[in-house]
C-alpha positions in Angstrom: 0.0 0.0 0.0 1.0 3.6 -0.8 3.4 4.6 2.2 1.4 8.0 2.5 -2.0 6.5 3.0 0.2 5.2 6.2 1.3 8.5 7.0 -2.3 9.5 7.1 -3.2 6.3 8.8 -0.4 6.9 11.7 -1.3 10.9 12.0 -5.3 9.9 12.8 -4.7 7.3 15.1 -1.4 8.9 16.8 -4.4 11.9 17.3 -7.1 9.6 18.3 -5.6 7.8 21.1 -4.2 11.0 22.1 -7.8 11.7 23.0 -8.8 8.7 24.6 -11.2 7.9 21.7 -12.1 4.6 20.3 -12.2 4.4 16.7 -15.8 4.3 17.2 -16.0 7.0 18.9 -13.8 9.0 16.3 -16.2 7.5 14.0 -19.4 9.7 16.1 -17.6 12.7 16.4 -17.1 13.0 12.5 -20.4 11.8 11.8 -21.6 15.1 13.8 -19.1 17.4 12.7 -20.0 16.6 9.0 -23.5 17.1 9.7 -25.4 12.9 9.4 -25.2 12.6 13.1 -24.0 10.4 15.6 -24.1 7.7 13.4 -23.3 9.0 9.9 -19.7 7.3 10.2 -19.1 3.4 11.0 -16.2 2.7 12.8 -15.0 0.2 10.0 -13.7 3.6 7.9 -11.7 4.9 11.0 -10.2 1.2 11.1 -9.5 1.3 7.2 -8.0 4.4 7.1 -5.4 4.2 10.5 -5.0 0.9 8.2 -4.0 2.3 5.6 -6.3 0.5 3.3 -8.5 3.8 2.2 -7.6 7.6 1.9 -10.0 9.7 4.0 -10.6 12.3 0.7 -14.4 13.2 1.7 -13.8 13.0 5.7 -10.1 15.1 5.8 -11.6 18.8 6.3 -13.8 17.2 9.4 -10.8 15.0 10.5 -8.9 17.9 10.0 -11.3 20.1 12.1 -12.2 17.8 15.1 -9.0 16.4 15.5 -7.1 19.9 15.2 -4.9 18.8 13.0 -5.0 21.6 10.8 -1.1 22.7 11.3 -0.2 19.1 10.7 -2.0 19.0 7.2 0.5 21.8 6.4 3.5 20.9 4.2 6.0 22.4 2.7 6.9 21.8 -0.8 9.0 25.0 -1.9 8.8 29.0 -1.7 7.5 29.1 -5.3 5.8 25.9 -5.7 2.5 26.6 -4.9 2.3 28.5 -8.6 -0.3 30.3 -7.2 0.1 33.4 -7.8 3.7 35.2 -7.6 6.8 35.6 -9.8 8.4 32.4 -8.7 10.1 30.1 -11.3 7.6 27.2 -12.7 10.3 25.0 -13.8 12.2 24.8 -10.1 8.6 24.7 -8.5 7.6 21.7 -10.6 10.9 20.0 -10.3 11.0 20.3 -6.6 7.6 19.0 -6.3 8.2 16.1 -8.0 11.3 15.3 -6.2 9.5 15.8 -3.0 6.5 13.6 -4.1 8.8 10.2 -4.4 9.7 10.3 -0.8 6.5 12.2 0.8 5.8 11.2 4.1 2.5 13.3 5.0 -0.3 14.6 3.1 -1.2 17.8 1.8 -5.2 18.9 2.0 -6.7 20.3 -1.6 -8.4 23.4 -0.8 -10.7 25.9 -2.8 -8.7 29.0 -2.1 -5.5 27.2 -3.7 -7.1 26.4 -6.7 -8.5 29.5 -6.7 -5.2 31.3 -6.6 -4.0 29.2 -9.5 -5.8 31.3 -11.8 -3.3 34.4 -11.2 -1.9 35.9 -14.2 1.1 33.2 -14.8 4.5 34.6 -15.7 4.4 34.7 -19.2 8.0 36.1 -20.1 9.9 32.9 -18.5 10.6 31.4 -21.4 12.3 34.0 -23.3 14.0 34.6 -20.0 15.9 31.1 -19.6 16.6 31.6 -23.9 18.1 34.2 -23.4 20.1 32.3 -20.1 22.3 29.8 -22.0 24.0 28.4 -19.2 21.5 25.6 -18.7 23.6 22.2 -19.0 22.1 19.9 -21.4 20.6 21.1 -25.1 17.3 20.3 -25.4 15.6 19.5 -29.1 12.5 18.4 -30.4 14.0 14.5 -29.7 13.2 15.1 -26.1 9.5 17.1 -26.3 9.0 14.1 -28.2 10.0 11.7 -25.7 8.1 13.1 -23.5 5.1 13.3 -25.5 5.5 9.3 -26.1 6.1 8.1 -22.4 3.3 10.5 -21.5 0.6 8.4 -23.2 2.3 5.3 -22.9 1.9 6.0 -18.8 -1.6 7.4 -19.9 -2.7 4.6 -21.4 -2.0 2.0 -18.4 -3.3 4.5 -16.0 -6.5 4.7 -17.7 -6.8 0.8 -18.2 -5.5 -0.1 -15.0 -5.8 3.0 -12.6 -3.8 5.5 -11.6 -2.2 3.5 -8.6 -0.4 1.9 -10.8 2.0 3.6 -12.5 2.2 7.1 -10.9 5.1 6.3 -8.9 6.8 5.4 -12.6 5.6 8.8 -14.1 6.8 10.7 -11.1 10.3 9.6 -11.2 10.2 10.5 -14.9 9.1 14.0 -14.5 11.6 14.5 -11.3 14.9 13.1 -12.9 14.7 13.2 -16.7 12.0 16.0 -17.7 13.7 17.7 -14.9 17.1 18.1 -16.3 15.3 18.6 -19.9 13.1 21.8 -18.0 16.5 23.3 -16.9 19.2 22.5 -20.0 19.2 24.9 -23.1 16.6 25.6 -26.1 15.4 27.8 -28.8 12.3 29.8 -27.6 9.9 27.5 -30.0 11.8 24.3 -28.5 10.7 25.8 -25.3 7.2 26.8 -26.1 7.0 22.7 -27.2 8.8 21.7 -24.1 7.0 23.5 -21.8 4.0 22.0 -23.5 4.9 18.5 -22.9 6.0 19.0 -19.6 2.8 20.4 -18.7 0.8 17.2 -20.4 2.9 15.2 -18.1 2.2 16.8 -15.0 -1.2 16.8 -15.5 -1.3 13.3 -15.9 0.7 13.0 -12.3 -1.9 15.2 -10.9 -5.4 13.2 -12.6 -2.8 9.7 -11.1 -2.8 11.3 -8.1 -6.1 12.1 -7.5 -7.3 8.3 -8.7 -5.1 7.5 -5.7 -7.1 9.4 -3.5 -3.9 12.0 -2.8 -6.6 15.6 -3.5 -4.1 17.9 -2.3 -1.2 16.5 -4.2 -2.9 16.6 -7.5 -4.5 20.0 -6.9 -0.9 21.0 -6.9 0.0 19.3 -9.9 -3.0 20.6 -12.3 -1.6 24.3 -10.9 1.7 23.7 -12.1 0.7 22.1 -15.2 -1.9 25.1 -16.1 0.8 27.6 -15.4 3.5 25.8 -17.8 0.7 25.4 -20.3 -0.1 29.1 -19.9 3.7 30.3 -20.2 3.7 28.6 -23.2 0.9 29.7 -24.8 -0.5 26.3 -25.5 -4.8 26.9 -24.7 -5.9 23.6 -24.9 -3.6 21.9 -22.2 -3.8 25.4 -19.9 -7.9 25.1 -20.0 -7.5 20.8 -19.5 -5.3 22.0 -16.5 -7.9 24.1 -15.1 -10.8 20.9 -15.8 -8.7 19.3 -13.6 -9.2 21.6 -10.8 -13.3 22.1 -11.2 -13.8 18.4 -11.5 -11.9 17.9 -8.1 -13.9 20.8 -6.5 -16.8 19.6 -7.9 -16.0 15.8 -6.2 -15.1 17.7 -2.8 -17.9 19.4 -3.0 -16.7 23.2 -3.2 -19.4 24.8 -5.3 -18.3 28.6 -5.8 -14.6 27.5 -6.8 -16.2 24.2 -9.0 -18.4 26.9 -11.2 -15.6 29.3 -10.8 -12.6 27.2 -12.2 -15.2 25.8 -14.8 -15.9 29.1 -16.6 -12.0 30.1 -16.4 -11.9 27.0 -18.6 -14.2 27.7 -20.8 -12.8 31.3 -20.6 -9.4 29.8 -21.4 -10.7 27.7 -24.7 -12.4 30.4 -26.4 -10.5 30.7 -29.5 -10.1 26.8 -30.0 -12.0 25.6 -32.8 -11.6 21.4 -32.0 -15.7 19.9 -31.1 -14.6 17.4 -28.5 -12.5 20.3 -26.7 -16.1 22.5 -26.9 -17.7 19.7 -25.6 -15.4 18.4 -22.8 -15.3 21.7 -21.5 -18.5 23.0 -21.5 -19.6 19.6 -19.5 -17.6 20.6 -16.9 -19.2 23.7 -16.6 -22.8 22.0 -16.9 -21.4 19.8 -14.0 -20.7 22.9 -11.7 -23.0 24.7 -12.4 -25.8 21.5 -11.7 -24.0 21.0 -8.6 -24.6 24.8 -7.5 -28.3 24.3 -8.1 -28.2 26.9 -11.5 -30.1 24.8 -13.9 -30.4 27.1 -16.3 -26.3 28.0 -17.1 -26.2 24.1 -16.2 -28.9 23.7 -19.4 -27.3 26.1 -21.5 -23.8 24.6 -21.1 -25.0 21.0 -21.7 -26.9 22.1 -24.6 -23.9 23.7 -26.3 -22.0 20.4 -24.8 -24.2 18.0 -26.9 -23.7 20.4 -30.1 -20.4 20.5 -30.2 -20.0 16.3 -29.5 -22.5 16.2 -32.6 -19.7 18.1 -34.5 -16.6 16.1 -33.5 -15.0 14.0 -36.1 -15.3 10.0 -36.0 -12.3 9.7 -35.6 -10.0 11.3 -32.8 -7.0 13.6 -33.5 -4.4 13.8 -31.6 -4.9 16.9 -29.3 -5.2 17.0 -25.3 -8.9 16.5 -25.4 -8.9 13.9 -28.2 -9.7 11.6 -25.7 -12.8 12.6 -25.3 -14.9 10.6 -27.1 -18.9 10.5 -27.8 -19.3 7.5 -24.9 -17.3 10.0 -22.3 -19.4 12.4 -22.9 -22.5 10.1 -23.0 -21.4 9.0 -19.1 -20.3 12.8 -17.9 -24.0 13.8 -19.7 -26.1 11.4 -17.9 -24.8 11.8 -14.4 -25.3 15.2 -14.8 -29.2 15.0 -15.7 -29.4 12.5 -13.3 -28.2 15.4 -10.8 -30.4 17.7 -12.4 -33.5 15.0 -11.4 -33.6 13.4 -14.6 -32.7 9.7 -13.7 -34.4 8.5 -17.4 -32.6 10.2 -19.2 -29.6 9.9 -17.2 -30.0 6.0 -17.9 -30.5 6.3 -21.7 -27.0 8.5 -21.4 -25.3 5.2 -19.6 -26.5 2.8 -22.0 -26.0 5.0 -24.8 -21.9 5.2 -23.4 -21.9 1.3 -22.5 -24.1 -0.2 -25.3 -23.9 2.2 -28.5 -20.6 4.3 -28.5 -18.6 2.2 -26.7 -15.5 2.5 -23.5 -12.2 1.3 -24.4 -10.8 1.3 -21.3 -11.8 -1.1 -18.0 -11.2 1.5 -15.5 -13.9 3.7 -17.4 -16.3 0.8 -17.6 -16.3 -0.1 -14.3 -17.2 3.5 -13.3 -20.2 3.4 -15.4 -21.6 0.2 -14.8 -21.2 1.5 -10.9 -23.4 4.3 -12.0 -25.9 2.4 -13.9 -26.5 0.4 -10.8 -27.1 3.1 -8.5 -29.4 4.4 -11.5 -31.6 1.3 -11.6 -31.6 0.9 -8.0 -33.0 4.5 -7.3 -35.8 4.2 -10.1 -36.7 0.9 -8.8 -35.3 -1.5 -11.0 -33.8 -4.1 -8.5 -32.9 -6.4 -11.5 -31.1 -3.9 -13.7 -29.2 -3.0 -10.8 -28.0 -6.1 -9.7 -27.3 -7.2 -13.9 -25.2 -3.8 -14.1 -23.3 -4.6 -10.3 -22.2 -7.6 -11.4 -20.2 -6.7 -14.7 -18.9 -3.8 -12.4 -17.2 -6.2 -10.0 -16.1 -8.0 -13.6 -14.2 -4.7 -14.7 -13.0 -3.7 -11.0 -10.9 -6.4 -9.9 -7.3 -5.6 -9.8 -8.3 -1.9 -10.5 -6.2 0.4 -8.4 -8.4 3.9 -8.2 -10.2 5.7 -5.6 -13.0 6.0 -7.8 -13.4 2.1 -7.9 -13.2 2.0 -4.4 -15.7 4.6 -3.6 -18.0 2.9 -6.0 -17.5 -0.5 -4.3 -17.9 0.8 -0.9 -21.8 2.9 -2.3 -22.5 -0.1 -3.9 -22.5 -2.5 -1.1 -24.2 0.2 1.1 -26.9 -0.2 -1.1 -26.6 -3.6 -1.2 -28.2 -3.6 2.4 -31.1 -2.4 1.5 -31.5 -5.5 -0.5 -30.9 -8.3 2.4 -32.3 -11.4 1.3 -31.9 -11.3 -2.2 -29.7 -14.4 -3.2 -28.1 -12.7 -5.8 -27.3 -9.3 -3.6 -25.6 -11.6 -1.0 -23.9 -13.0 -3.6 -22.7 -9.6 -5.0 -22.1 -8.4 -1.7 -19.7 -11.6 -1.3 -17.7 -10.8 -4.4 -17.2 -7.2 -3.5 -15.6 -8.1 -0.3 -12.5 -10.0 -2.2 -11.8 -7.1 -4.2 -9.1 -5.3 -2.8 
C-alpha cells in the first residue's frame, strides 16, 4: 500500500488515542461534525483508514477540524511551488515537487482557495527569459518534447486501463529526474514553447494519477503547475485541461463557488479553440458545476452547447489533449449530470447510450459506469437492472487500483443492504468483499 496512506493512517490514530477515543468514537464525532449525526460514520472507515487500506478524501476537512490537525496537514513543498500566484520560477517549482513527491511522508489537503489562486496571471516572459540564459547544461531538441510526448501516453494509457495506482510512482520519477534536467538544460524559444508544453501534459497526468489514488491535495498541486507551464507557453488547450482538472476535483469535494468558478476560467481559457470534443469536454464541466450549485439554467445552456459541439466532433479522434474525449465519455459525464439535475431516465438512456452504442475502451472507465448504472436502476426501482449492471462492475473492478473504484464498491455494497435477502445481492455483496 501507498506509504502516505500510512502517514495518514499513523497521524489519525497517533491523534485519536491521544484523546482517549475509540475508533468508534472517532467514527461519532465526524459523523456530527459533517452534519449525518452520531451515526453518519461506521467505525469500519476509521479502522481502514489508520489501516492504511483507504484515503479519507471526503472525511479530511472534518478530520482535520475535530481532530485539530489543521497545522499538521500543512507541508511544505517549496517558496515558489504553490504556482499560485507570484513571480516564482515554474520549472524549479515543478521539479522540486516532483522530487519531493517520491519520498513524501504526510499529506497535503486540496483546498478551494489554492485552486483558486492558480488562476493568477502566470509569468508569461519565462521562457524568453531562460533563452536568453544559455548556461542551462544539457541542449534540449524536439528529440526530447518528443520523448516526452511518447512516455506520456504510454503512462496514460495504463493508468487509464489499470488506474492511476499503478504507474504514478513510474511517471513521477520520470518528470523529477529526466524531464527535470530537460526543464533546466538549453533551447530555442519555440523548442521551449513545445517543451513546456509536454512538460505540462505530463504533469497533468501525475496530478489526474494522483487524484485516482485518493492523494486531492497532491494533485491540486499538480494541475496548478501544469496550467501555469501550459499558460507560459501559450499552448490553450492543455492550460484550460489543466484548469478541468481543478473544477472536476472541486466539484467531487464538494466546493461549489470554486467548481463553477474554475469551470468558466476553462471555458474562458478555450475560447478561440475551434476542435468539437475540446467545446464539448469543457462545457460539460461547466454544466457539472453549475448543476451541482443548483443553476439549472447555465447548467442547461452549457450541456446544450456540450451535446452540439460532441455532434460536431469527427469520428475519428485527432491527436490533441482532449482527443480523448470521445462521444461514450461524454455520454457517461451527460447522464450523471441530468441525473443530478432529477432526470434519472434520461440519465440512464445517457449510460446505455456510453456502454451499449458508442462504446469504452478502457476497464477503469467501464467499471465507473456500470457502478453508475446500478445506482441508476436501483434509485428508479429496477432491483434487476441493478444487480445485472453490479455484477459486470465487479467484472471490470478487480485488480483496479483507483479511488474511484473503491468509492463505487464501498456505495454499492451500502446499497446492497437495502436489499438483504436477495440471493443474488448476498452473492454480489460476497464478491465485492475479495476485491481489494
Amino acid at each position: 500500500m501507498p506509504r502516505g496512506d500510512l502517514a495518514i493512517g499513523a497521524l489519525i490514530r497517533e491523534a485519536r488515542v491521544r484523546r482517549g477515543w475509540s475508533q468508534a468514537t472517532l467514527a461519532r464525532q465526524l459523523g456530527v461534525a459533517e452534519g449525518r449525526g452520531p451515526s453518519g460514520l461506521d467505525r469500519g472507515s476509521v479502522y481502514r483508514w489508520e489501516r492504511g487500506r483507504r484515503v479519507p478524501d471526503y472525511w479530511l476537512p472534518w478530520i482535520l477540524r475535530v481532530l485539530d490537525l489543521e497545522k499538521a496537514a500543512a507541508v511544505p513543498v517549496a517558496p515558489t511551488a504553490g504556482g499560485t500566484g507570484g513571480t516564482g520560477d515554474t520549472v524549479a517549482s515543478i521539479v522540486e515537487l516532483a522530487r519531493s513527491d517520491v519520498d513524501r511522508r504526510a499529506f497535503v489537503q486540496a483546498s478551494s482557495a489554492y485552486a483558486l489562486a492558480a488562476l493568477a496571471l502566470p509569468d508569461l516572459d519565462a521562457i524568453i527569459r531562460r533563452v536568453d540564459d544559455r548556461s542551462g547544461p544539457v541542449g534540449v531538441g524536439r528529440g526530447e518534447v518528443a520523448a516526452i510526448r511518447n512516455m506520456t501516453k504510454a503512462l496514460g494509457d495504463a493508468a487509464a486501463e489499470l488506474g492511476g495506482g499503478h504507474v504514478r510512482h513510474l511517471a513521477v520519477r520520470y518528470l523529477g529526474e529526466d524531464v527535470a534536467g530537460w526543464l533546466e538544460g538549453t533551447y530555442t524559444a519555440s523548442t521551449g514553447r513545445e517543451l513546456f508544453t509536454a512538460a505540462a501534459e505530463l504533469a497533468h497526468l501525475v496530478g489526474w494519477m494522483a487524484g485516482d489514488e485518493g492523494h486531492q491535495g497532491l494533485a491540486q498541486r499538480y494541475y496548478a503547475h501544469s496550467y501555469r507551464l501550459a499558460a507560459e507557453a501559450g499552448h490553450a488547450e492543455v492550460a484550460a485541461t489543466a484548469l478541468r482538472g481543478m473544477a472536476v476535483q472541486a466539484i467531487d469535494l464538494g466546493h461549489r463557488a470554486a467548481a463553477v468558478r474554475l469551470s468558466e476560467a476553462c471555458v474562458e481559457q478555450a475560447r478561440t479553440l475551434d476542435d468539437p470534443r475540446a467545446t464539448a469536454y469543457y462545457q460539460a464541466t461547466l454544466a457539472n458545476a453549475a448543476a451541482l450549485d443548483g443553476d439549472r439554467t447555465t447548467a442547461t445552456s452549457a450541456l446544450t452547447a456540450s451535446a452540439t459541439a460532441i455532434e460536431r466532433s469527427p469520428a475519428t479522434a485527432g491527436t490533441s489533449w482532449a482527443a480523448h474525449y470521445s462521444p461514450g465519455r461524454w455520454a457517461h459525464e451527460s447522464g450523471m449530470i441530468l441525473a443530478r439535475l432529477g432526470d434519472p431516465e434520461a440519465a440512464e438512456e445517457h449510460l446505455h447510450l456510453a456502454l451499449d452504442i458508442h462504446g469504452l475502451d478502457r476497464r477503469r472507465t467501464r467499471a465507473i459506469v456500470l457502478a453508475d448504472l446500478g445506482a441508476l436502476h436501483l434509485r428508479q426501482g429496477n432491483t434487476d437492472a441493478a444487480l445485472a449492471a453490479w455484477e459486470k462492475f465487479l467484472d471490470c473492478a478487480d485488480g483496479l487500483r483507483s479511488v474511484k473504484v473503491t468509492d463505487a464498491l464501498t456505495d454499492m455494497r451500502a446499497r446492497l443492504t437495502r436489499l438483504r435477502g436477495l440471493p443474488a445481492a448476498e452473492e454480489l455483496n460476497e464478491r465485492a468483499a475479495d476485491i481489494r
